[in-house]
mmCIF file of the N, C-alpha and C atoms, coordinates in Angstrom:
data_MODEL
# 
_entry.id   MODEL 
# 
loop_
_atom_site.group_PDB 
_atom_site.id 
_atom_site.type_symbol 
_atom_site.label_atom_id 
_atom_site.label_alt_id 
_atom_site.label_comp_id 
_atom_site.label_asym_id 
_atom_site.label_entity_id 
_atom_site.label_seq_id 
_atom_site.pdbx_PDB_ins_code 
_atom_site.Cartn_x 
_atom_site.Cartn_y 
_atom_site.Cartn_z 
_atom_site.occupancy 
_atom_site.B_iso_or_equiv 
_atom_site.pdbx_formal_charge 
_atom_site.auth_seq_id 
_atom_site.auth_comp_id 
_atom_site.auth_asym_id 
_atom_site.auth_atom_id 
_atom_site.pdbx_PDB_model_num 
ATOM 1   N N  . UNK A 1 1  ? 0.848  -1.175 0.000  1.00 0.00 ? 1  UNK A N  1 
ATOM 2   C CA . UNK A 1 1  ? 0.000  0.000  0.000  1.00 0.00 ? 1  UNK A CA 1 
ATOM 3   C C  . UNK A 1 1  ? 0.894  1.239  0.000  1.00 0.00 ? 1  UNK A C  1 
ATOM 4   N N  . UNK A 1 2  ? 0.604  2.254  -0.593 1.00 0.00 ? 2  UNK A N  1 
ATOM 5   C CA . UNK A 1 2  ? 1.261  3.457  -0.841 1.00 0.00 ? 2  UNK A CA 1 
ATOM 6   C C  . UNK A 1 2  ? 0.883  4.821  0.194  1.00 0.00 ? 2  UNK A C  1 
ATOM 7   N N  . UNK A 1 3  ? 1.649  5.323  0.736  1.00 0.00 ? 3  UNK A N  1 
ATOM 8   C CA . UNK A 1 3  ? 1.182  6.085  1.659  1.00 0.00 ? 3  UNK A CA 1 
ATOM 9   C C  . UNK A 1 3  ? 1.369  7.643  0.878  1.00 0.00 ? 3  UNK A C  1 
ATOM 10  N N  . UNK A 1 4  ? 1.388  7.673  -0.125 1.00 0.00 ? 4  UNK A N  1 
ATOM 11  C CA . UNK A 1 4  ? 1.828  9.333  -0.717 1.00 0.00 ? 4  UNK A CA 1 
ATOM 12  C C  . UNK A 1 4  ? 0.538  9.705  -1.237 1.00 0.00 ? 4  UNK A C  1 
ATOM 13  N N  . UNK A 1 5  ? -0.619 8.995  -1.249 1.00 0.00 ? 5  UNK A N  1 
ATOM 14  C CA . UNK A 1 5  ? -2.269 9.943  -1.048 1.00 0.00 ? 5  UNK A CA 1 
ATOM 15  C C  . UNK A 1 5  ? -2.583 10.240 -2.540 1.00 0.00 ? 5  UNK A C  1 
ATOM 16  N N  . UNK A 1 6  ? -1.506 9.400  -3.288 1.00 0.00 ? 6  UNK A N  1 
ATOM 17  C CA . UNK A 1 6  ? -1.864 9.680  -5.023 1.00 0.00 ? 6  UNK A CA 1 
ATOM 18  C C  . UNK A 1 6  ? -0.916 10.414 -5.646 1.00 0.00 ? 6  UNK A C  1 
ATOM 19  N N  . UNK A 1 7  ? -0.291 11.398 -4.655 1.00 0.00 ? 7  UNK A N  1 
ATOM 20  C CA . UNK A 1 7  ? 0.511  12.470 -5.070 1.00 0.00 ? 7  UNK A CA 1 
ATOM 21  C C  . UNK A 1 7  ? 2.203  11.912 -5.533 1.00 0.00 ? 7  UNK A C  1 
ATOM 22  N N  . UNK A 1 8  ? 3.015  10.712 -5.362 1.00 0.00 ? 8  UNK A N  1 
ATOM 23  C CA . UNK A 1 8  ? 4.046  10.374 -5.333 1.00 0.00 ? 8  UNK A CA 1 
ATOM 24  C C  . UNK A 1 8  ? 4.931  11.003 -4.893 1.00 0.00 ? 8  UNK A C  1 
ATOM 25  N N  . UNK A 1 9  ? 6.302  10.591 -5.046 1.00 0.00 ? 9  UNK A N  1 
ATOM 26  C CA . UNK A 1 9  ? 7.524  11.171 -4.384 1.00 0.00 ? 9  UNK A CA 1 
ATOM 27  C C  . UNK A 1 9  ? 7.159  12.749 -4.174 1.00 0.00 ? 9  UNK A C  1 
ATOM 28  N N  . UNK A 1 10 ? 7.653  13.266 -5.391 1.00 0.00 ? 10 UNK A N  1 
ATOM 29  C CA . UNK A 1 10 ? 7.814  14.706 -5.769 1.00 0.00 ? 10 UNK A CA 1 
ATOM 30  C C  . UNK A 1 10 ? 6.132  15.040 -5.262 1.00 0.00 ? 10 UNK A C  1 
ATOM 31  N N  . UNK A 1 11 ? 4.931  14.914 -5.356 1.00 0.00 ? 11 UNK A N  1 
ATOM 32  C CA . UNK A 1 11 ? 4.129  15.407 -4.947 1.00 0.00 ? 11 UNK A CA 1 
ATOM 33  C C  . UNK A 1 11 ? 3.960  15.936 -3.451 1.00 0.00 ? 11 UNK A C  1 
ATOM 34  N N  . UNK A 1 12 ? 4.411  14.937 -2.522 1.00 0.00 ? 12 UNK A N  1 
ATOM 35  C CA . UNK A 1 12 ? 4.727  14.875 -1.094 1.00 0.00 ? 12 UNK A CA 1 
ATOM 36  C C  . UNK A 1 12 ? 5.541  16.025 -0.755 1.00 0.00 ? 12 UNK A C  1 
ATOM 37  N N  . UNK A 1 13 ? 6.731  16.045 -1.521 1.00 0.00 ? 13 UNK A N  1 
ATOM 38  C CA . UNK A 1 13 ? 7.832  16.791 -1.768 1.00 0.00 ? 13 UNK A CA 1 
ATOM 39  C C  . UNK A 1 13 ? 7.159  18.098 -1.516 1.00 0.00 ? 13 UNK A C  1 
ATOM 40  N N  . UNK A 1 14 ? 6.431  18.621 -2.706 1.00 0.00 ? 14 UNK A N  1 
ATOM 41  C CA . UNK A 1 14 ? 5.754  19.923 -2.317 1.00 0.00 ? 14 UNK A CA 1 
ATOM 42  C C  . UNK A 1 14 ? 4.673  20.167 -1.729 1.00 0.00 ? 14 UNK A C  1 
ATOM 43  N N  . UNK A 1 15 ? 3.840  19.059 -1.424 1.00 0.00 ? 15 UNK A N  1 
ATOM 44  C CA . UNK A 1 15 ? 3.175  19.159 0.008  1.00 0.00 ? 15 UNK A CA 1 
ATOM 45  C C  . UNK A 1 15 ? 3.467  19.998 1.213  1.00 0.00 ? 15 UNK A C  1 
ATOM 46  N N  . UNK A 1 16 ? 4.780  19.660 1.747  1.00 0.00 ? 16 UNK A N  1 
ATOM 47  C CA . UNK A 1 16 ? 5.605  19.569 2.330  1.00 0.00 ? 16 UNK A CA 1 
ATOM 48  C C  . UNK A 1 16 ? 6.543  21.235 2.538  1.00 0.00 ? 16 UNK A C  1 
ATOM 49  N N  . UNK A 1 17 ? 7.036  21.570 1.810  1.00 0.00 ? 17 UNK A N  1 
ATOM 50  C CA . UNK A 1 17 ? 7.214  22.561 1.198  1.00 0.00 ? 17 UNK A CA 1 
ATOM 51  C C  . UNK A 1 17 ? 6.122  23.600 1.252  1.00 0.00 ? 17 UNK A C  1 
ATOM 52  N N  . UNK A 1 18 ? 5.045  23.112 1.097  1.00 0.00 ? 18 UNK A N  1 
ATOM 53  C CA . UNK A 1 18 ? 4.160  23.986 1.177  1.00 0.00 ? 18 UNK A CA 1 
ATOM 54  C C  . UNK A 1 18 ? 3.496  24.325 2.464  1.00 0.00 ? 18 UNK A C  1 
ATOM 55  N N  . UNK A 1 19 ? 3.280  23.652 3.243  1.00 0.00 ? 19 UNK A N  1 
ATOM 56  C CA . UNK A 1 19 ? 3.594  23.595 4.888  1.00 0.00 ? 19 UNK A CA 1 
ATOM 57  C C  . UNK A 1 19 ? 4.536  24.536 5.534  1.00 0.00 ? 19 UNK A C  1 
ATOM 58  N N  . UNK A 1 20 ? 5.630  24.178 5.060  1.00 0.00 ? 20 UNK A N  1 
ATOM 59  C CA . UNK A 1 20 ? 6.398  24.868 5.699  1.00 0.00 ? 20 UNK A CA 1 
ATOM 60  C C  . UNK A 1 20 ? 6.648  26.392 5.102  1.00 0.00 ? 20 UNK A C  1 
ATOM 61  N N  . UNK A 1 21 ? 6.348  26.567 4.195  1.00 0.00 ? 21 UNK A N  1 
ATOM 62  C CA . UNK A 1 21 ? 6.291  27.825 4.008  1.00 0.00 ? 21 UNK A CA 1 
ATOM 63  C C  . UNK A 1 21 ? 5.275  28.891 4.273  1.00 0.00 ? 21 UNK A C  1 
ATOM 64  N N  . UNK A 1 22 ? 3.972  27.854 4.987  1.00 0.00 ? 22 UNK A N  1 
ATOM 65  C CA . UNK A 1 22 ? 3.086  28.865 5.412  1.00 0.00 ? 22 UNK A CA 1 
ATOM 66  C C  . UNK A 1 22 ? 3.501  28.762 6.731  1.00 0.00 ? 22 UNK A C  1 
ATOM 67  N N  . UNK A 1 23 ? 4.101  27.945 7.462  1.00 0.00 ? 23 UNK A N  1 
ATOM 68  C CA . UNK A 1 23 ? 4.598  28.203 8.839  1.00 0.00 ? 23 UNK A CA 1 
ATOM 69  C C  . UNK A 1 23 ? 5.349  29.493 8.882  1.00 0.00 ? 23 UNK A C  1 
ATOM 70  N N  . UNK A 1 24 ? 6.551  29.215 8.230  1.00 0.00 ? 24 UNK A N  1 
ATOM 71  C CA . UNK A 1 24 ? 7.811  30.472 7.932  1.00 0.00 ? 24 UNK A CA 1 
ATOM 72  C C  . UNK A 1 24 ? 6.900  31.919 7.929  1.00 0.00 ? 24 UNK A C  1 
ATOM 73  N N  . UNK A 1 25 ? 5.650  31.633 6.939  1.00 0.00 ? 25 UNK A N  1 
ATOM 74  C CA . UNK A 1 25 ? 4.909  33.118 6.594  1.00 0.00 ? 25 UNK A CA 1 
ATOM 75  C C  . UNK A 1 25 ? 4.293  33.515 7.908  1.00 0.00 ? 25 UNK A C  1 
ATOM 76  N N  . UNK A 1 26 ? 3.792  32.993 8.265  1.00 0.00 ? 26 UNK A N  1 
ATOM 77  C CA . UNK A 1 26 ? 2.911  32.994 9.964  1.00 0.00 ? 26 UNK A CA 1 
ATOM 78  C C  . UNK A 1 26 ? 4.000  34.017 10.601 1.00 0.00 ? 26 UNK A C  1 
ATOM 79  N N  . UNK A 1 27 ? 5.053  33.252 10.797 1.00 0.00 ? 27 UNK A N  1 
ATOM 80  C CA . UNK A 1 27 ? 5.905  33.489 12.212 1.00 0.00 ? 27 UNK A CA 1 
ATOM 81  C C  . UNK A 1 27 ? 6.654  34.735 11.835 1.00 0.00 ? 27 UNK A C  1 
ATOM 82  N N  . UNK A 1 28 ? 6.619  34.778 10.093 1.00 0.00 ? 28 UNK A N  1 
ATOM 83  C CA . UNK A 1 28 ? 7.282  36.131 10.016 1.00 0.00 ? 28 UNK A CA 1 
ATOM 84  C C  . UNK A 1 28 ? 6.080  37.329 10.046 1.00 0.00 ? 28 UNK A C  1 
ATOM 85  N N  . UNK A 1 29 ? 4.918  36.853 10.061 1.00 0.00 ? 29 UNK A N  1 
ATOM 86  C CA . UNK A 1 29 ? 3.708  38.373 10.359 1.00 0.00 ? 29 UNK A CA 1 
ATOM 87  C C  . UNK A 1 29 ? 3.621  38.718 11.797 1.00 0.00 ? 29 UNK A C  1 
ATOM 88  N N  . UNK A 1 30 ? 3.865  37.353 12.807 1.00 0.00 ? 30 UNK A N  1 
ATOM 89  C CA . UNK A 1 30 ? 3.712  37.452 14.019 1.00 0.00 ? 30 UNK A CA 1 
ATOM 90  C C  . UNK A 1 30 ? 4.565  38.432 14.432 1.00 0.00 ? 30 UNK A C  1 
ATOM 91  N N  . UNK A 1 31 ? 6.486  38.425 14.129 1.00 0.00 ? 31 UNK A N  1 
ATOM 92  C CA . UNK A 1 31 ? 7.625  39.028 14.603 1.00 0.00 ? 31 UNK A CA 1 
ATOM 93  C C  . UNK A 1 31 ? 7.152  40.451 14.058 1.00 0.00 ? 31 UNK A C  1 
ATOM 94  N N  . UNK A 1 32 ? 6.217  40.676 12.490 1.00 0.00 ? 32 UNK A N  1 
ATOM 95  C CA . UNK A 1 32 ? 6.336  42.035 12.463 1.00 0.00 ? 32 UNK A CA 1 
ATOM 96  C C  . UNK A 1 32 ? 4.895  42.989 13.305 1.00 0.00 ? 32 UNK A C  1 
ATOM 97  N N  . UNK A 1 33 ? 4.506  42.441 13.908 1.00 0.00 ? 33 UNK A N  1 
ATOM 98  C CA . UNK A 1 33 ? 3.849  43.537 15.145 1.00 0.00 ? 33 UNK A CA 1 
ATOM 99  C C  . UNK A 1 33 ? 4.705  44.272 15.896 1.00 0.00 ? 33 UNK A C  1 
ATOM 100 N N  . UNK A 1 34 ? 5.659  44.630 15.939 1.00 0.00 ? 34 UNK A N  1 
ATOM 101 C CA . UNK A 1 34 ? 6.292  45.501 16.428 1.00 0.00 ? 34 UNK A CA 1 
ATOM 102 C C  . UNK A 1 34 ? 7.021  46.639 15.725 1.00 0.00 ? 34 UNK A C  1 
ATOM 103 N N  . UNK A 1 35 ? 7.122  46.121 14.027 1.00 0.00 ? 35 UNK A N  1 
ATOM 104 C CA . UNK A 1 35 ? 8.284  46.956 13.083 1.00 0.00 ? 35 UNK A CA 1 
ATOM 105 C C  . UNK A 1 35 ? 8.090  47.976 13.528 1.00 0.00 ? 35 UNK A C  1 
ATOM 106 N N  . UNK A 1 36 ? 9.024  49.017 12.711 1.00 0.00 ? 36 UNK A N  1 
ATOM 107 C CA . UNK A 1 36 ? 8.939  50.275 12.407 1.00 0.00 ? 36 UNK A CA 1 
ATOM 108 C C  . UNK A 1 36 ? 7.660  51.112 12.127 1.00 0.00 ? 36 UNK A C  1 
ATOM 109 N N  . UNK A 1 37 ? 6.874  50.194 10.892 1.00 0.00 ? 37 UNK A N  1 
ATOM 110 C CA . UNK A 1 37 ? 5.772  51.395 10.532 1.00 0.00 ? 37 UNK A CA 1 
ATOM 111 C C  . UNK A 1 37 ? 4.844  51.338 11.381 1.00 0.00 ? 37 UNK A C  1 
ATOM 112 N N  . UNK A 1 38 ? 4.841  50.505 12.308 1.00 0.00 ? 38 UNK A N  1 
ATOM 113 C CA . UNK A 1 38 ? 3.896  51.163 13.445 1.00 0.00 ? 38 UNK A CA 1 
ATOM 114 C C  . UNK A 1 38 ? 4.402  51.437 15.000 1.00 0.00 ? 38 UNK A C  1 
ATOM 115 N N  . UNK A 1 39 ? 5.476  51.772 14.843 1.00 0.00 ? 39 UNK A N  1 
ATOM 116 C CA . UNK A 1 39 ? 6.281  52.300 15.842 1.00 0.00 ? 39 UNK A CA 1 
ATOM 117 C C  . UNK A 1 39 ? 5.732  54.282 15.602 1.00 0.00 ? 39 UNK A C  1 
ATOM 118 N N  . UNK A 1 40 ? 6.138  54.484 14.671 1.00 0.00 ? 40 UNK A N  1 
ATOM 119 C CA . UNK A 1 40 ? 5.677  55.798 14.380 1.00 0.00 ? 40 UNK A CA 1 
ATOM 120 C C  . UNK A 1 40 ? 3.945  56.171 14.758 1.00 0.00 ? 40 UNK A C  1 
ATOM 121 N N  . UNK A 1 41 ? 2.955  55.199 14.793 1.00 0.00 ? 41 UNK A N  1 
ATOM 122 C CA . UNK A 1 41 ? 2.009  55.514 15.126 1.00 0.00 ? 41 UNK A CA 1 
ATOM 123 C C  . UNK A 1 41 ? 1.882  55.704 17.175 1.00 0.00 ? 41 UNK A C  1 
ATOM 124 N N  . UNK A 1 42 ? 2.986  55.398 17.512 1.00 0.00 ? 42 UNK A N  1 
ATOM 125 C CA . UNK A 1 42 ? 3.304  55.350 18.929 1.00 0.00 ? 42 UNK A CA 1 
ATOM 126 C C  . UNK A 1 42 ? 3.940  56.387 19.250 1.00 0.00 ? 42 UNK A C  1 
ATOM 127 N N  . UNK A 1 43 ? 4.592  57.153 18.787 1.00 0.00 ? 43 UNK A N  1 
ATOM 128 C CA . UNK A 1 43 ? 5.491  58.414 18.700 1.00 0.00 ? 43 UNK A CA 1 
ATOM 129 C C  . UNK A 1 43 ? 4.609  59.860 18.586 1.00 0.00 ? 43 UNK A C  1 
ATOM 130 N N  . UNK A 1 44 ? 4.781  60.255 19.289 1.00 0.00 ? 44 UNK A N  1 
ATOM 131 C CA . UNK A 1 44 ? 3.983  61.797 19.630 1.00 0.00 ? 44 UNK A CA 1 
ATOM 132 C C  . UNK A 1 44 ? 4.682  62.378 17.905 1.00 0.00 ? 44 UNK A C  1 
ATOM 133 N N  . UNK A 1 45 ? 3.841  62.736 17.775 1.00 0.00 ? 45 UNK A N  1 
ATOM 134 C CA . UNK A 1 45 ? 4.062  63.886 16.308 1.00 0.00 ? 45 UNK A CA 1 
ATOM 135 C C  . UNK A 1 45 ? 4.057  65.227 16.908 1.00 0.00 ? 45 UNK A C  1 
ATOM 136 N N  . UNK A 1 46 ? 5.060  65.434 15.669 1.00 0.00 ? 46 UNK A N  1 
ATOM 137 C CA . UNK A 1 46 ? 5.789  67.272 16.136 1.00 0.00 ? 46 UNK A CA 1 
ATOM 138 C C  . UNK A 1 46 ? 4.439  68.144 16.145 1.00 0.00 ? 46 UNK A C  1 
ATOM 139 N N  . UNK A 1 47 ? 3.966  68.784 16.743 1.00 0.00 ? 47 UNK A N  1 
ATOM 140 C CA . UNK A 1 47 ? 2.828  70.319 16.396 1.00 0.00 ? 47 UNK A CA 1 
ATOM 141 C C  . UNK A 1 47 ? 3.534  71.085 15.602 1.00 0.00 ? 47 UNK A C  1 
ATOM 142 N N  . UNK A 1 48 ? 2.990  71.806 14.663 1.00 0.00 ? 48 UNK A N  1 
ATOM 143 C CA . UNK A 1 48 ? 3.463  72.906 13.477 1.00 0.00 ? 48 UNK A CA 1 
ATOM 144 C C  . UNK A 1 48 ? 4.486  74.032 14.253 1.00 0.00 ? 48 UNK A C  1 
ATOM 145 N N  . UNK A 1 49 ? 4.057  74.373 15.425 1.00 0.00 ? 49 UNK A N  1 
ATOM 146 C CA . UNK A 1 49 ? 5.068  75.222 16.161 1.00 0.00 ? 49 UNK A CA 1 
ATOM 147 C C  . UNK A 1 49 ? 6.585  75.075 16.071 1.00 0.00 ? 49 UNK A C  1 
ATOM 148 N N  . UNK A 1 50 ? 6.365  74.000 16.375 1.00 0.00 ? 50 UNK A N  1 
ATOM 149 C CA . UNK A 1 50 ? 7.953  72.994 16.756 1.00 0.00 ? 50 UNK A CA 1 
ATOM 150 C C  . UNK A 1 50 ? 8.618  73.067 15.417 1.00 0.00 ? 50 UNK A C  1 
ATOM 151 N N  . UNK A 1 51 ? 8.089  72.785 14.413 1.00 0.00 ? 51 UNK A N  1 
ATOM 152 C CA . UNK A 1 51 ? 8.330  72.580 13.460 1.00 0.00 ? 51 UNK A CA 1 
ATOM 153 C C  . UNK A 1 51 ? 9.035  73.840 12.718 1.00 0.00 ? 51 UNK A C  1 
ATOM 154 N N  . UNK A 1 52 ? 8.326  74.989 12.425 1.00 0.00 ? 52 UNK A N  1 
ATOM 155 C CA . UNK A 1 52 ? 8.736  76.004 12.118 1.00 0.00 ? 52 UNK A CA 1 
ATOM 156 C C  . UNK A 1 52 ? 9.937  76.560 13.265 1.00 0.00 ? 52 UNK A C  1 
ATOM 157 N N  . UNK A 1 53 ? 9.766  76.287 14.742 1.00 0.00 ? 53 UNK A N  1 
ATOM 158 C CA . UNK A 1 53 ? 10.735 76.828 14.926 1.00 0.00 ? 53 UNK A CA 1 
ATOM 159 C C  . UNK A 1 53 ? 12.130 76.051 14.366 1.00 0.00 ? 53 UNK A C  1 
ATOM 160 N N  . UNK A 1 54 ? 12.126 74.649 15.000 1.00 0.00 ? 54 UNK A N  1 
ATOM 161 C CA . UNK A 1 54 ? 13.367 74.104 14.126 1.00 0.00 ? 54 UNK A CA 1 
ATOM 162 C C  . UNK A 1 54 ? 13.548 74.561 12.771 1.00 0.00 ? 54 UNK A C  1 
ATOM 163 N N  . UNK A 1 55 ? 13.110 74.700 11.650 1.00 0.00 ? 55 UNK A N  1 
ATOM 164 C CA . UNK A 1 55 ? 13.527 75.456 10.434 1.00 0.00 ? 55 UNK A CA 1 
ATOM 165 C C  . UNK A 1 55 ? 14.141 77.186 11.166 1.00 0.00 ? 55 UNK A C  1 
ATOM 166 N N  . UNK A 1 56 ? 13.729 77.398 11.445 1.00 0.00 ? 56 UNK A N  1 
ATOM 167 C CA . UNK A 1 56 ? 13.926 78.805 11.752 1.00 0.00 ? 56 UNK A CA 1 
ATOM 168 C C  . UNK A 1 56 ? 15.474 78.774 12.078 1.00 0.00 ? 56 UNK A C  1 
ATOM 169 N N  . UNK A 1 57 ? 15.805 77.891 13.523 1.00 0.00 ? 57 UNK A N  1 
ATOM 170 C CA . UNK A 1 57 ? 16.906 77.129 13.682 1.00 0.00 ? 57 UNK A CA 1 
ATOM 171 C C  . UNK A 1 57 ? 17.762 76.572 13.506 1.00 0.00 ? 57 UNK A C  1 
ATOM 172 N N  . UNK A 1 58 ? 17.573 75.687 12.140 1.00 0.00 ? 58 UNK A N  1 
ATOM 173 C CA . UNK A 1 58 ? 18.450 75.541 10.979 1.00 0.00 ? 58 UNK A CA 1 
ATOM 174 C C  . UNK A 1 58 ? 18.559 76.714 9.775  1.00 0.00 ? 58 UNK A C  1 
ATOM 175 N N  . UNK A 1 59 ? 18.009 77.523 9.765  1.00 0.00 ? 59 UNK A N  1 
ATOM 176 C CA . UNK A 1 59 ? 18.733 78.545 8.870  1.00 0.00 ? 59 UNK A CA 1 
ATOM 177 C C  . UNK A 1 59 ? 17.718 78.364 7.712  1.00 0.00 ? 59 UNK A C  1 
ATOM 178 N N  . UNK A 1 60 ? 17.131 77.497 8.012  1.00 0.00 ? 60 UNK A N  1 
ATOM 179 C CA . UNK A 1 60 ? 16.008 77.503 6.346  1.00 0.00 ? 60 UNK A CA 1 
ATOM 180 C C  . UNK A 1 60 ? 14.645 78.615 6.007  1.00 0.00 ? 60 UNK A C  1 
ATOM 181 N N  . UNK A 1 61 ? 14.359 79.518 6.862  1.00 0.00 ? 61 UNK A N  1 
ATOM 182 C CA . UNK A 1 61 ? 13.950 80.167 6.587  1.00 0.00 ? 61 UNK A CA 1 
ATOM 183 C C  . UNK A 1 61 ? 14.370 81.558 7.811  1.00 0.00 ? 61 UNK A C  1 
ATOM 184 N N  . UNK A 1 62 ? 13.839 82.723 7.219  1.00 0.00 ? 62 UNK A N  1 
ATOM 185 C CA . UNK A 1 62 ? 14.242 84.280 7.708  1.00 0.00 ? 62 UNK A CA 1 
ATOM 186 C C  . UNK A 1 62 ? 13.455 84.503 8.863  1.00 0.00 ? 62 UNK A C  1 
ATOM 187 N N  . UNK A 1 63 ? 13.793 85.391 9.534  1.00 0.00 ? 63 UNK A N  1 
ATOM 188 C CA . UNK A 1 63 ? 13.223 86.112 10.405 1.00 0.00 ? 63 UNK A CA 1 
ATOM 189 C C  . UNK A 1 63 ? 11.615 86.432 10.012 1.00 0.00 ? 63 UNK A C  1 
ATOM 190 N N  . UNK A 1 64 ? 11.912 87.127 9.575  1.00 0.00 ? 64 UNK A N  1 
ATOM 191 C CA . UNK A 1 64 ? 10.415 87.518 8.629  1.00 0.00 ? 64 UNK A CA 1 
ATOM 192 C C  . UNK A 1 64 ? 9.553  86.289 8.426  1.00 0.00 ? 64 UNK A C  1 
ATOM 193 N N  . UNK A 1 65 ? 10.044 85.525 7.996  1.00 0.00 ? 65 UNK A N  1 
ATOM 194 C CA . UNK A 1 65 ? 9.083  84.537 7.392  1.00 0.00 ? 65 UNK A CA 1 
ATOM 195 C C  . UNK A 1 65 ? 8.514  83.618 8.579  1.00 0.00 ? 65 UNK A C  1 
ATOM 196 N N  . UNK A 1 66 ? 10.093 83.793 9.597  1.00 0.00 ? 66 UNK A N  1 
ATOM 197 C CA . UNK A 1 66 ? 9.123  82.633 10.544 1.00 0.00 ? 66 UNK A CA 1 
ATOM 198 C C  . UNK A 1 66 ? 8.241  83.885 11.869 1.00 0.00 ? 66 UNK A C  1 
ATOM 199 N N  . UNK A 1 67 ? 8.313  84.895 11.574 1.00 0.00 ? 67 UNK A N  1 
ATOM 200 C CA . UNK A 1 67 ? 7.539  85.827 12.504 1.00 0.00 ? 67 UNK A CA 1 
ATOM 201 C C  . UNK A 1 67 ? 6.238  85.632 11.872 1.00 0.00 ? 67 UNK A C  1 
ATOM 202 N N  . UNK A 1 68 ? 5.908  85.831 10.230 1.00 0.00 ? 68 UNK A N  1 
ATOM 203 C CA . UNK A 1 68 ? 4.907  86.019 9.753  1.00 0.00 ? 68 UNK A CA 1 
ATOM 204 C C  . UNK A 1 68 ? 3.929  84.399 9.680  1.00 0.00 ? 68 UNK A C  1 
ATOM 205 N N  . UNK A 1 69 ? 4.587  83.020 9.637  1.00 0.00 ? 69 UNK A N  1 
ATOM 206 C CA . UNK A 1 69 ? 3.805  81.919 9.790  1.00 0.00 ? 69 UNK A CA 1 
ATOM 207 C C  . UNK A 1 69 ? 3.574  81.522 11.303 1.00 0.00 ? 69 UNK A C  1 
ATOM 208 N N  . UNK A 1 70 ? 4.629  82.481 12.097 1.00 0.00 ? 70 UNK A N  1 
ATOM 209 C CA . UNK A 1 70 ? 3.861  81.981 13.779 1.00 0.00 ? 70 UNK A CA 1 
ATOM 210 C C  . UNK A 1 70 ? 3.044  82.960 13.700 1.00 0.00 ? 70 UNK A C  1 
ATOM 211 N N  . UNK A 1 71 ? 3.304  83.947 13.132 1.00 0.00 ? 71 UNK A N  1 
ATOM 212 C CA . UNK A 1 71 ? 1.910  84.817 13.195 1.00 0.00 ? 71 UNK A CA 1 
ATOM 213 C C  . UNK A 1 71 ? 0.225  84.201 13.084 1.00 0.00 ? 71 UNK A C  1 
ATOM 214 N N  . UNK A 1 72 ? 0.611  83.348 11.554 1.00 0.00 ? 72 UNK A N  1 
ATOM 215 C CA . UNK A 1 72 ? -0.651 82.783 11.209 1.00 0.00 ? 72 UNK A CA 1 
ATOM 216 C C  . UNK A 1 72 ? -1.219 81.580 12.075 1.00 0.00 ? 72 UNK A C  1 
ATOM 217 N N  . UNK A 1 73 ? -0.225 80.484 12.469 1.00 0.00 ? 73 UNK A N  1 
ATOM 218 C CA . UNK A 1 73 ? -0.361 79.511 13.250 1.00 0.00 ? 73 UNK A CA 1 
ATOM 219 C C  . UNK A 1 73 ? -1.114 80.410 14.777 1.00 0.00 ? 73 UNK A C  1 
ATOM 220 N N  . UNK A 1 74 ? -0.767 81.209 14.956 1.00 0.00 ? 74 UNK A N  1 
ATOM 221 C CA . UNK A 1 74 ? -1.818 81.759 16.413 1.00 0.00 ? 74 UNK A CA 1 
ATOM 222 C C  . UNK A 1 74 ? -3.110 82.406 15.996 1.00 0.00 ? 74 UNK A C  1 
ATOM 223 N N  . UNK A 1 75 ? -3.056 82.924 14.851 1.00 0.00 ? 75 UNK A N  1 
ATOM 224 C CA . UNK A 1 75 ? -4.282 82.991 14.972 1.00 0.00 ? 75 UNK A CA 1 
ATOM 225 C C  . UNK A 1 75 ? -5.605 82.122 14.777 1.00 0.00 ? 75 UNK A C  1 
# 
């Protein structure tokens, strides 16, 4: 009696194979609950304030310009 279910050698073969590659897939969705792209949803985001001042800070924009968009941001 033949125990390979119809499928023979090579059929088993990728049976088999195919098993294990939905295991591998599993365990690699499980490990990514933690990545990166939802690390950022955990991370306080900058307010526009902050923001303009750091530019201001790095030199990327003027006096003027960052007086006149904190201007707008308060009102």
């Amino acid at each position: 009696m033949h125990w390979g279910f119809g499928f023979g050698s090579l059929g088993m073969l990728l049976w088999w194979l195919l098993i294990i590659g939905v295991i591998v897939l599993a365990i690699k969705g499980l490990t990514n609950i933690g990545s990166s792209n939802q690390k950022s949803y955990l991370e306080p985001s900058k307010d526009a304030m902050e923001i303009l001042k750091e530019r201001y800070a790095k030199g990327e924009i003027t006096e003027e310009e960052f007086t006149k968009m904190r201007r707008n941001l308060l009102e």
